[in-house]
Residue, then its C-alpha position, 0 to 999 in steps of 0.5 A: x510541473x512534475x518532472x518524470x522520467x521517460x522508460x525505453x518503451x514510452x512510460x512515464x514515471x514518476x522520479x524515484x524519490x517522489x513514489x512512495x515506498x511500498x512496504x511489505x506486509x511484515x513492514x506494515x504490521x510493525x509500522x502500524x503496532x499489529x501482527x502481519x497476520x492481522x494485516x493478513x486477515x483483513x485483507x482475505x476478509x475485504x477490510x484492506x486492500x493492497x495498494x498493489x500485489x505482485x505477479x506472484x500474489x503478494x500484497x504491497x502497502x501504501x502506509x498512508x493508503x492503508x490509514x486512510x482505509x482504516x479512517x474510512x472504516x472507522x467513521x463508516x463503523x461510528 
């Protein structure tokens, strides 16, 4: 069982140390050996998409979302 903590308004969320840590785009890039405008790129052009984006447009990566996108590409493309 998955403990969650309870917000005032009724939500639960999962314990801080079991979400993943969303990285920026910047963190992503060094992460994953390419430039932040690569990661960019791909994601104007439909190749990867964010695992969640801020009220203000900017995108925020799951690492393993991202490779597991990538996987998918790569076996998709052969």
């Amino acid at each position: 069982m998955v403990r969650c903590s309870v917000r005032s308004y009724g939500a639960k969320v999962p314990p801080r140390e079991r979400r993943p840590r969303l990285l920026l785009t910047s963190e992503l890039a060094e992460e994953l050996g390419v430039s932040a405008r690569l990661i960019q790129q791909y994601r104007h052009d439909g190749i990867l998409t964010p695992t969640m984006e801020t009220p203000k447009g900017h995108a925020r990566w799951d690492l393993e979302d991202v490779r597991k996108q990538l996987r998918a590409l790569r076996e998709k493309n052969g």
